[in-house]
N, CA and C of each residue as an Amber inpcrd file, in Angstrom:
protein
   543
  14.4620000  52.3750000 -70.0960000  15.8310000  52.5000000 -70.5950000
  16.7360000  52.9090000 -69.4350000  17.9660000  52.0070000 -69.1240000
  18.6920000  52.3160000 -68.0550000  19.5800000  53.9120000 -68.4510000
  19.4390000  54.5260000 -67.4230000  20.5580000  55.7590000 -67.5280000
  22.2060000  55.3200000 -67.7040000  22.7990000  56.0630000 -68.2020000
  24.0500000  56.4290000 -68.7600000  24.9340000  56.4420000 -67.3900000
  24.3590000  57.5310000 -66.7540000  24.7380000  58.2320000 -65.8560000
  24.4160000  57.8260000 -64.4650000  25.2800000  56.8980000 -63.8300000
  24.7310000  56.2020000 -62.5830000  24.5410000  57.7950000 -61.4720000
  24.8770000  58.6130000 -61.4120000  25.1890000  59.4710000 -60.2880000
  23.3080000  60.3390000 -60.6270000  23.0900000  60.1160000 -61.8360000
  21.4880000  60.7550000 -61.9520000  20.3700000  59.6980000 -61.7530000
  20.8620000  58.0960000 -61.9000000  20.0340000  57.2440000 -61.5500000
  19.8030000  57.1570000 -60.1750000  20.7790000  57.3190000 -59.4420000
  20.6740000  57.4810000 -58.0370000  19.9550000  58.0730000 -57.3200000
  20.1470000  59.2610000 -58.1200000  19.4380000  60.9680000 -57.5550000
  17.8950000  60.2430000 -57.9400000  17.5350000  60.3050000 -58.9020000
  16.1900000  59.8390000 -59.5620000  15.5180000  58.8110000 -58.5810000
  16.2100000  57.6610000 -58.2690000  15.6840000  56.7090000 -57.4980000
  15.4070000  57.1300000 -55.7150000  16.3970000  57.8880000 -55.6950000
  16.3650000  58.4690000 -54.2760000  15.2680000  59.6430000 -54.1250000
  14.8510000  60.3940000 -55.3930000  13.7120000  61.3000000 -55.2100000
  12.5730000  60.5510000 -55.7510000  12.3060000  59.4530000 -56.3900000
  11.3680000  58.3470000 -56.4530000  10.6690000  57.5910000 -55.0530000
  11.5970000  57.3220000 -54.1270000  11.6010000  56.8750000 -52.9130000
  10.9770000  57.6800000 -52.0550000  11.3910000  59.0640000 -51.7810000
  10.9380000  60.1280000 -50.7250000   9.6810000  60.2890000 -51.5230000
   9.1550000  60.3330000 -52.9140000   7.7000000  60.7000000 -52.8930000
   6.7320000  59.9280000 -52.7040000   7.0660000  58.6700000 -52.7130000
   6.4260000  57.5490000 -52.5710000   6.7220000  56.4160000 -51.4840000
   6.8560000  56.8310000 -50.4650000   7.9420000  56.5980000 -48.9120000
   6.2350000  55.1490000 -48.5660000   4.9590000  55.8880000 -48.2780000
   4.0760000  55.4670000 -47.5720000   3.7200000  54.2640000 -48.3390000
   3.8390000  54.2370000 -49.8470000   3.2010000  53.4380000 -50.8260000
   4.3120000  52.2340000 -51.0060000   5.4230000  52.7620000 -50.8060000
   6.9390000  51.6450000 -50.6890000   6.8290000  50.4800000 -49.6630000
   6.2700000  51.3260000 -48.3370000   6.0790000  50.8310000 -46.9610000
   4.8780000  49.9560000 -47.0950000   3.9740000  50.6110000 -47.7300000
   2.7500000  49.4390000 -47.8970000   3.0430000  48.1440000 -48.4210000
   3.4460000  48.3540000 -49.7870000   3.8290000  47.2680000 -50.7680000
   5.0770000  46.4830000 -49.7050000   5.9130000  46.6730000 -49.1700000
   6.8630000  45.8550000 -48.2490000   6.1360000  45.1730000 -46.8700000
   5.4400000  46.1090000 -45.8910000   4.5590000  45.5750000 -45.4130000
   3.8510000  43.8180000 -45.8670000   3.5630000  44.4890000 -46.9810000
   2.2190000  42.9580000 -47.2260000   2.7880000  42.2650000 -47.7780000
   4.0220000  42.8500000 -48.4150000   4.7610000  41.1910000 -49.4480000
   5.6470000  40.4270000 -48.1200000   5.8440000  41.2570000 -46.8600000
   6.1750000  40.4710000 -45.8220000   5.5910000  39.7490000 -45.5200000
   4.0860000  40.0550000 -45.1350000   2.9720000  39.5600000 -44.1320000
   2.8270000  37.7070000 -45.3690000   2.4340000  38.4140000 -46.6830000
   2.2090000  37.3530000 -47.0470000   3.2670000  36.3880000 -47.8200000
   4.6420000  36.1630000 -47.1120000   5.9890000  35.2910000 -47.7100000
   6.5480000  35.0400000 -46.2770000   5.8450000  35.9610000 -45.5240000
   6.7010000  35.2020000 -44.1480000   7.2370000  33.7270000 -43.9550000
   6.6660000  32.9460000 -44.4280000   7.1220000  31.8180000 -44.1150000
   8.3590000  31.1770000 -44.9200000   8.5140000  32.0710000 -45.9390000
   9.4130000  31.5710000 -47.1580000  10.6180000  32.3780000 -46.6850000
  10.0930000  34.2460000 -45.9690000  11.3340000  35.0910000 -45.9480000
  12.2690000  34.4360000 -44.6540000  11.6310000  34.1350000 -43.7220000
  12.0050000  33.0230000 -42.5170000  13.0810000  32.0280000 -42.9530000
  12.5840000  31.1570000 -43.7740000  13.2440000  30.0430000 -43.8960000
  14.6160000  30.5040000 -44.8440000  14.5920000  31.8080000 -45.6620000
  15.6390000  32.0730000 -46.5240000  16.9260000  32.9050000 -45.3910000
  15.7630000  33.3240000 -44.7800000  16.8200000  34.1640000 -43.7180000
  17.8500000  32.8950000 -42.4310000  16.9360000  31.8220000 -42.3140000
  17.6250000  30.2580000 -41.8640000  18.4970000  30.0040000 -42.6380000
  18.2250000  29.3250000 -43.6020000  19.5130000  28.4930000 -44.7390000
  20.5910000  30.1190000 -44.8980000  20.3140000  30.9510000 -44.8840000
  21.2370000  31.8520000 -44.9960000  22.9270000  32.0440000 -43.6000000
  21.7120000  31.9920000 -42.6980000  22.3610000  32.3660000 -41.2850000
  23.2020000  31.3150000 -41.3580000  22.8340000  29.4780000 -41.4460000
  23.2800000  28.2360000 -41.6780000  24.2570000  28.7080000 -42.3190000
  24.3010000  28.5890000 -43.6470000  25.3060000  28.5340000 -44.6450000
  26.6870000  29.3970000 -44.2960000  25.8740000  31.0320000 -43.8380000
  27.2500000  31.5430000 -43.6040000  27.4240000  31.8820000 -41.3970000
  27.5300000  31.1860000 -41.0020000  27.3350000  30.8050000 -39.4470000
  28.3450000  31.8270000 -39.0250000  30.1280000  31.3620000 -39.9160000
  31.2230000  31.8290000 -39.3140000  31.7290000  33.2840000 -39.7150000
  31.1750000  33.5470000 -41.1560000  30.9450000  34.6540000 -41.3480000
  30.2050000  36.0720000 -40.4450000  29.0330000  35.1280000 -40.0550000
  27.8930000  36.3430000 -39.5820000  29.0870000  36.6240000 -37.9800000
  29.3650000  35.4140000 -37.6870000  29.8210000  35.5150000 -35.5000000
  31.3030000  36.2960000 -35.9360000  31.8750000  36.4030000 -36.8980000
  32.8630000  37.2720000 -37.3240000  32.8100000  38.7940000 -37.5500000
  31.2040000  38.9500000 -38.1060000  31.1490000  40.4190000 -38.5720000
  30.1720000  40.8820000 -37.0090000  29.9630000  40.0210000 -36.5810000
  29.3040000  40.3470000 -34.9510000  30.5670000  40.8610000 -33.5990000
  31.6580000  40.3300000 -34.1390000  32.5650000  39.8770000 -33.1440000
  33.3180000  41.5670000 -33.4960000  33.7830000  41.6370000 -34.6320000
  33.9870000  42.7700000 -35.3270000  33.4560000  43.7820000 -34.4930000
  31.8140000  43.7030000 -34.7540000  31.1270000  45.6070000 -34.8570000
  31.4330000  45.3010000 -33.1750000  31.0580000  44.0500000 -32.1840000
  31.1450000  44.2870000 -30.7240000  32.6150000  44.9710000 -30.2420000
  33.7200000  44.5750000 -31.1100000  35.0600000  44.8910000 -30.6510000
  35.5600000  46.5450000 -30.8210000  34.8310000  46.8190000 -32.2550000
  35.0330000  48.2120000 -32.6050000  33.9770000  49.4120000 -32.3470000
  32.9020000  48.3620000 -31.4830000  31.8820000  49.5990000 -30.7950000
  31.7470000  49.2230000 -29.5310000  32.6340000  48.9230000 -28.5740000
  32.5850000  48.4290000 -27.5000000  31.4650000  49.2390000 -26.1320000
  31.7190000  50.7260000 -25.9430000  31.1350000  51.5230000 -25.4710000
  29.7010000  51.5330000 -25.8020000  29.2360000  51.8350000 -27.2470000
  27.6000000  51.2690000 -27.6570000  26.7230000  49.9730000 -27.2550000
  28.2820000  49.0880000 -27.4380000  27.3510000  47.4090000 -27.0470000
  26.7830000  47.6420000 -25.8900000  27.8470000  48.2870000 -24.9140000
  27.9800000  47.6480000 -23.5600000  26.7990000  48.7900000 -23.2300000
  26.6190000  50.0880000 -23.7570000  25.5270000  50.6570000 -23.2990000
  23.8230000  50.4470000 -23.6280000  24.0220000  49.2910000 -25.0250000
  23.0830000  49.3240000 -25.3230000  22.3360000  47.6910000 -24.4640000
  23.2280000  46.5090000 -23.8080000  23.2040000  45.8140000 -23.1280000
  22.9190000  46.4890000 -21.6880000  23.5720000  47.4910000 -21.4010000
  22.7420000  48.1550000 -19.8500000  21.8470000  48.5200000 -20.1150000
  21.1690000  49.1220000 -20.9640000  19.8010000  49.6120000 -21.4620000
  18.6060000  48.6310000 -21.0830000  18.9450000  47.5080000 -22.3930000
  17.9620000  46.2420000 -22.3340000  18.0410000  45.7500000 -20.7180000
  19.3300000  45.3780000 -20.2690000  19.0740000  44.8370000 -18.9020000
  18.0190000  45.7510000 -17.8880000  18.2940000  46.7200000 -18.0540000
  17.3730000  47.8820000 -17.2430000  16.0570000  48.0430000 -17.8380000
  15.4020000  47.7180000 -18.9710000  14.3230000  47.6980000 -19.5790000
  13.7680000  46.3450000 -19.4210000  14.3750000  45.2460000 -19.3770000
  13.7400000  43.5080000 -19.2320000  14.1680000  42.8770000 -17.9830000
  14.5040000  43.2800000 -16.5470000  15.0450000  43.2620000 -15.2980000
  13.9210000  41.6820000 -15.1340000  13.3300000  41.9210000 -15.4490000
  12.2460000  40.2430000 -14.9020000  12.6980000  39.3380000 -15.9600000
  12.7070000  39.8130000 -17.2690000  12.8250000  38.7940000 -18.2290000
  14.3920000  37.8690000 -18.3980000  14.9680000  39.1190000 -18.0480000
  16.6410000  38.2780000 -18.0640000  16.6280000  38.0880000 -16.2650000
  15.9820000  38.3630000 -15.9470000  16.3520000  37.4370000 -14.4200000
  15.2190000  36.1960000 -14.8540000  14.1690000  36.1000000 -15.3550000
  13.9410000  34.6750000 -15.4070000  14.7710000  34.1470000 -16.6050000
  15.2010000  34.2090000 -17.4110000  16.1870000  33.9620000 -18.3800000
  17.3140000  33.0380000 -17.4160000  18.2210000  33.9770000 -16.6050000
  19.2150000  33.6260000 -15.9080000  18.9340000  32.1070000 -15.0260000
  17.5820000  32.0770000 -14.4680000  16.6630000  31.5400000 -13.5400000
  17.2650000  29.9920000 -14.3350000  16.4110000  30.4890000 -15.4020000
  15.9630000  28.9460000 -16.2880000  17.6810000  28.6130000 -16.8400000
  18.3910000  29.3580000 -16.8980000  19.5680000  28.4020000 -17.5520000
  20.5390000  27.9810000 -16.4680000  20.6180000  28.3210000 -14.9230000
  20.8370000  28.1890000 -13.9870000  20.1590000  26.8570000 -13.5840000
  18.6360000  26.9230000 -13.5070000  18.0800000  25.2280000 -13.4380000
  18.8110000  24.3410000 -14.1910000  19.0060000  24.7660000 -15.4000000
  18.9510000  23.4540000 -16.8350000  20.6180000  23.3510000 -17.0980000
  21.2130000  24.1220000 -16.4140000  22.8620000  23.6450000 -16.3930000
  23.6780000  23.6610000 -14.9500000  22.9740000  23.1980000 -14.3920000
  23.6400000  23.3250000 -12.8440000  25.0310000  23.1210000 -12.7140000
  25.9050000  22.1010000 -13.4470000  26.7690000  21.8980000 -13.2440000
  27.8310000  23.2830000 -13.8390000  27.4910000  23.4210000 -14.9990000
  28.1940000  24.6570000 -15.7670000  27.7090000  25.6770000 -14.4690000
  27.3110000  26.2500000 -14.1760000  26.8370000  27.0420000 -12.8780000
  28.1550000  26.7460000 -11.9460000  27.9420000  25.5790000 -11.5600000
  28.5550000  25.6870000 -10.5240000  30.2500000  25.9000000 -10.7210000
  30.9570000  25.0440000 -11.8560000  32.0500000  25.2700000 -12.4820000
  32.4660000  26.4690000 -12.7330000  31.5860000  27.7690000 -13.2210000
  31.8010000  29.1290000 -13.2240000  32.1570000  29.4550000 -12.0850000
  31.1220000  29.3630000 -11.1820000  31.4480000  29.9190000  -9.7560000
  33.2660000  29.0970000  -8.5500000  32.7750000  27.8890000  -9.4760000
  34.5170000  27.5510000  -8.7000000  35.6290000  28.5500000  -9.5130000
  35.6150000  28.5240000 -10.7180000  36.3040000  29.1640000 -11.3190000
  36.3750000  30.7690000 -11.0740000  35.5970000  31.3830000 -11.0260000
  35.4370000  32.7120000 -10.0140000  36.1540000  32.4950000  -8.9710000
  35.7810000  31.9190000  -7.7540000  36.8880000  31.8800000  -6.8520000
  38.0270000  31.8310000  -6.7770000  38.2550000  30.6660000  -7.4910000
  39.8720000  30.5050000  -7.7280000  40.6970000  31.7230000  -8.8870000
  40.0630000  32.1510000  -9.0780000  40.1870000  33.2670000  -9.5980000
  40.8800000  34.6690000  -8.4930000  39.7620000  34.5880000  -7.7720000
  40.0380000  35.7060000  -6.8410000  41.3170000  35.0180000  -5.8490000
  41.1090000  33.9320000  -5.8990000  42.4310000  33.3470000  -5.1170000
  43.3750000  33.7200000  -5.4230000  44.0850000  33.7020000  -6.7140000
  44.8020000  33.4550000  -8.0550000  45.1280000  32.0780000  -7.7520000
  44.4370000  31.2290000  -7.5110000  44.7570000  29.6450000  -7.6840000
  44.9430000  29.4890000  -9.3590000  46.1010000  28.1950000  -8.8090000
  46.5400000  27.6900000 -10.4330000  44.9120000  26.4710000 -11.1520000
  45.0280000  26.7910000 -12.3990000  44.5750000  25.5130000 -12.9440000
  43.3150000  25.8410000 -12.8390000  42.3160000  25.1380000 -14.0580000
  41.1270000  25.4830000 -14.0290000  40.1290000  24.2460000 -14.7290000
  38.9280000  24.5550000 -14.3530000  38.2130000  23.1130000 -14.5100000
  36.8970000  23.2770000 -15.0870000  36.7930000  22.8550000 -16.0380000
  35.4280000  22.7650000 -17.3180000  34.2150000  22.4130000 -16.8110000
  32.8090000  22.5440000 -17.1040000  31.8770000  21.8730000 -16.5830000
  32.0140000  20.3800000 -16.8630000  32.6510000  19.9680000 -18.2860000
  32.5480000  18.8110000 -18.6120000  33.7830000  18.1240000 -18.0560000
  34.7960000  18.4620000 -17.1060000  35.5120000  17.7420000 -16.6810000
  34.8120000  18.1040000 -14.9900000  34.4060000  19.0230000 -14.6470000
  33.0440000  18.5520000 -13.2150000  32.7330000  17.2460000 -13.5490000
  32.1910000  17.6130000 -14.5980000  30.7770000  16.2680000 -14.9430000
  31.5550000  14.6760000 -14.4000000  32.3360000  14.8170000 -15.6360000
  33.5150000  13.8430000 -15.1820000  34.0680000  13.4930000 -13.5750000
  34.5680000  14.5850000 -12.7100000  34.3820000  14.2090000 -11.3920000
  33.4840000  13.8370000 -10.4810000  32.2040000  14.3290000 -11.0060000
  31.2290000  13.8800000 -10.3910000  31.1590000  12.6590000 -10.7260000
  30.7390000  11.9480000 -11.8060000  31.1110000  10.1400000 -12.4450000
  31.5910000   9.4820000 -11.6590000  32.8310000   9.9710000 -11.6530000
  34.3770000   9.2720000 -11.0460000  33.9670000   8.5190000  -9.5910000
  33.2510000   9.8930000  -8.7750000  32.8800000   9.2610000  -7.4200000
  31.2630000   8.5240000  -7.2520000  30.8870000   8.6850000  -8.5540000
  29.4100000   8.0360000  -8.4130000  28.2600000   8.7720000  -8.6110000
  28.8110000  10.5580000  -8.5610000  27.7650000  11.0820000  -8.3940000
  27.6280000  11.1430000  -6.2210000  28.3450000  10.7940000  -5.5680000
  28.3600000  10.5490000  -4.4280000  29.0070000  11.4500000  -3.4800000
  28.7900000  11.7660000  -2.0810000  30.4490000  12.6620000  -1.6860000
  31.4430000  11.5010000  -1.5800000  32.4520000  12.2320000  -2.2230000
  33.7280000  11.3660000  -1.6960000  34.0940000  11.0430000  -0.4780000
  33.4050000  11.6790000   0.5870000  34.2300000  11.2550000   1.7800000
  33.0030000  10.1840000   2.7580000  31.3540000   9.8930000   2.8810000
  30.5300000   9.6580000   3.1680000  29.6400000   8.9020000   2.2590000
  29.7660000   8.9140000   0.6780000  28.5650000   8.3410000   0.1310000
  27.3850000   8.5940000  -0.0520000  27.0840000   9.4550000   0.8820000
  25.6960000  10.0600000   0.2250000  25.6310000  11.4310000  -0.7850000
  24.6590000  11.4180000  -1.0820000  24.2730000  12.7020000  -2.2530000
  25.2400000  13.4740000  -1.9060000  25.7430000  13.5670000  -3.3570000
  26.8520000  15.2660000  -3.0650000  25.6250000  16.1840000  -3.1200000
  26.3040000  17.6010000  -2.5520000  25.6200000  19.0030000  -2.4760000
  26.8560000  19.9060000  -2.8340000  27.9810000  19.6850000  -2.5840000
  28.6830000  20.7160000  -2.8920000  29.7760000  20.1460000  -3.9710000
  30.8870000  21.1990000  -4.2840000  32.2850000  21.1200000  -4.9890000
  33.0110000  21.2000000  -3.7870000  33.7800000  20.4760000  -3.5750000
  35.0350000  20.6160000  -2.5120000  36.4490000  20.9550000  -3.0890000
  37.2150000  21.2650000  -2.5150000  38.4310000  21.4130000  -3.0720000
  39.3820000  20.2900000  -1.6170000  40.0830000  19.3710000  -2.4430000
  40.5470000  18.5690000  -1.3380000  41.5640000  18.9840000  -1.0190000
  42.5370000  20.0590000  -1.4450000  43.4850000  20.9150000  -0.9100000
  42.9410000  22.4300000  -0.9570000  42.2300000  22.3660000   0.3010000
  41.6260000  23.8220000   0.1960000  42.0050000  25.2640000  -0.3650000
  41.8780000  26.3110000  -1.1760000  41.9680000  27.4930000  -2.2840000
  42.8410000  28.1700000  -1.1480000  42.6060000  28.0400000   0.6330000
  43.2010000  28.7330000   1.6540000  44.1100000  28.5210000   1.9570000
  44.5460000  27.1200000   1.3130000  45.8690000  26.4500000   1.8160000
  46.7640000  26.4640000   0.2850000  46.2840000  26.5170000  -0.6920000
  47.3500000  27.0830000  -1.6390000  46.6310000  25.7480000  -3.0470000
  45.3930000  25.4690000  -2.6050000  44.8210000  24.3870000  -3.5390000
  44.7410000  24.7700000  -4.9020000  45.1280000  23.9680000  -5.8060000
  44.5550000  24.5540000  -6.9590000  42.6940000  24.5780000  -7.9200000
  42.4940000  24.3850000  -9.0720000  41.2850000  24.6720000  -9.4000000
  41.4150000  23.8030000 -10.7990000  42.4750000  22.6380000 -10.5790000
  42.2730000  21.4870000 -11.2380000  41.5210000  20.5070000 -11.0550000
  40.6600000  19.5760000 -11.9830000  40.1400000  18.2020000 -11.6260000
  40.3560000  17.6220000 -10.5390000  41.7870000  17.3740000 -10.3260000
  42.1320000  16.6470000  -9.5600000  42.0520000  16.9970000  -7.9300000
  41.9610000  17.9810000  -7.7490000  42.0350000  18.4660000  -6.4820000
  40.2770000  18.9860000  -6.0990000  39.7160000  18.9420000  -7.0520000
  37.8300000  18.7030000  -7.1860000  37.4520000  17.4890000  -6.5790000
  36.3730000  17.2440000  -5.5330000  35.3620000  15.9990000  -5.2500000
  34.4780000  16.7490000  -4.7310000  33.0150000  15.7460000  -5.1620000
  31.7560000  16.0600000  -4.4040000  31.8510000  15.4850000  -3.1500000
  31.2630000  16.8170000  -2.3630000  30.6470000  16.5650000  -0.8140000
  29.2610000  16.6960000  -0.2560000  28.9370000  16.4830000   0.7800000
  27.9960000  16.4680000   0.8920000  28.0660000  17.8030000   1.9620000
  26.7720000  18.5020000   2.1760000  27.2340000  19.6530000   2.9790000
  27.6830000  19.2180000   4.1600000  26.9970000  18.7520000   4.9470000
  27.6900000  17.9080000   6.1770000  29.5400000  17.8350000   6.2780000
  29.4290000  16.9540000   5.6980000  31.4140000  16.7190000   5.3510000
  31.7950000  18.3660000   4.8940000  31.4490000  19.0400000   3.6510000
  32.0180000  19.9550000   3.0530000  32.2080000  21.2030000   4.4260000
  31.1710000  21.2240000   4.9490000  30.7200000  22.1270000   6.4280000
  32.0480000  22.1510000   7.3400000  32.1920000  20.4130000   7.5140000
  32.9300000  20.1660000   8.8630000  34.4530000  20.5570000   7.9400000
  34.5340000  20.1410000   7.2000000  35.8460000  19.9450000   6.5800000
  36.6850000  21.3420000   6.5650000  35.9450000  22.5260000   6.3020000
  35.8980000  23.7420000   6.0370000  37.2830000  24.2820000   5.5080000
  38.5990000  24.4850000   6.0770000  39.9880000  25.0630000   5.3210000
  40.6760000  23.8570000   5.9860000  40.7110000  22.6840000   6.2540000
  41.5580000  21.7700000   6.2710000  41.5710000  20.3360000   5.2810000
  42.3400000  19.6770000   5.0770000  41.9070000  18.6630000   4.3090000
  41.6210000  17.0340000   4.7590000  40.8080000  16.3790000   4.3290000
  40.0480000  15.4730000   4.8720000  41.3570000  14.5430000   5.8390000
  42.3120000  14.2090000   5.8540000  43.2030000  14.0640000   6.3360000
  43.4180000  14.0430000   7.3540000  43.6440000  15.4350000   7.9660000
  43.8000000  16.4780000   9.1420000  42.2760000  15.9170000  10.4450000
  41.2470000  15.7120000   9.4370000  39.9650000  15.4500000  10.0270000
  40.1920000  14.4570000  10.6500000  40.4790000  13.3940000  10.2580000
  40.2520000  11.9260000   9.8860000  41.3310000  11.2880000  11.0060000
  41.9790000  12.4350000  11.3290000  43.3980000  12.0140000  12.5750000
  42.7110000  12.3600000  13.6030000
């Protein structure tokens, strides 16, 4: 028979719980061990269904516990130092271009150069010339900036081509131009 009185059902259930803490834990234990595969897949279609919800109430607790995140992220980094450096390793291999687009963008950053450039518009410059250096034809190796970041270049597409180190080397704060006279 349900109680009347939610504020004594509470109490009741909450001193139900503390006497029987080990026997609660058991019974949860094994109805885990043996539904895992069902509690998995409910906890999937769940995450699915509500995606924008969950990166909202994530975005939330990171914004309004900023000091905890960030200490509890120095923690792990200082506790998994191999694991997130091979972490870093492997997504550094498997996106080179995004890699490298960060790091132009960093610079031009510290420049305060105007304008800024996506991995997927890299990608795109790289295409454009073949995948080639622009100034020689063989294998690019680097990002060039054809109005150098020193001379007031910006950190648009357009002022992006692959070089090869050779060219990118010689070329160094002047523009292919200047060389070429």
């Amino acid at each position: 028979m349900p109680y009347k009185d939610k504020a004594q059902a509470a109490s009741n259930d909450k001193a139900y719980r503390a006497a029987n803490k080990a026997e609660i834990d058991a019974y949860q234990k094994a109805y885990s061990t043996a539904n895992k595969a069902e509690i998995t897949a409910r906890v999937k279609a769940y995450r699915a269904a509500n995606k924008a919800e969950i990166a909202a109430r994530v975005k939330a607790y990171a914004a309004a516990n900023k000091a905890l995140v960030a200490a509890q992220q120095k923690a792990y980094h200082a506790a998994n130092k191999a694991l997130v450096a091979a972490r870093n390793q492997a997504y550094r291999k498997a996106n080179p271009i995004a890699v490298r687009a960060t790091h132009q963008r960093r610079r031009g950053h510290k420049r305060n150069a105007s304008g800024h450039c996506t991995a997927e518009q890299l990608k795109g410059r790289i295409a454009f010339f073949g995948g080639c250096c622009a100034y020689c034809k063989s294998p690019y190796a680097h990002i060039d900036h054809a109005i150098p970041l020193s001379r007031g270049g910006s950190q648009w597409p357009a002022n992006l081509r692959p070089s090869c180190a050779p060219c990118n080397l010689a070329k160094h704060a002047r523009t292919w131009r200047e060389i070429t006279l």
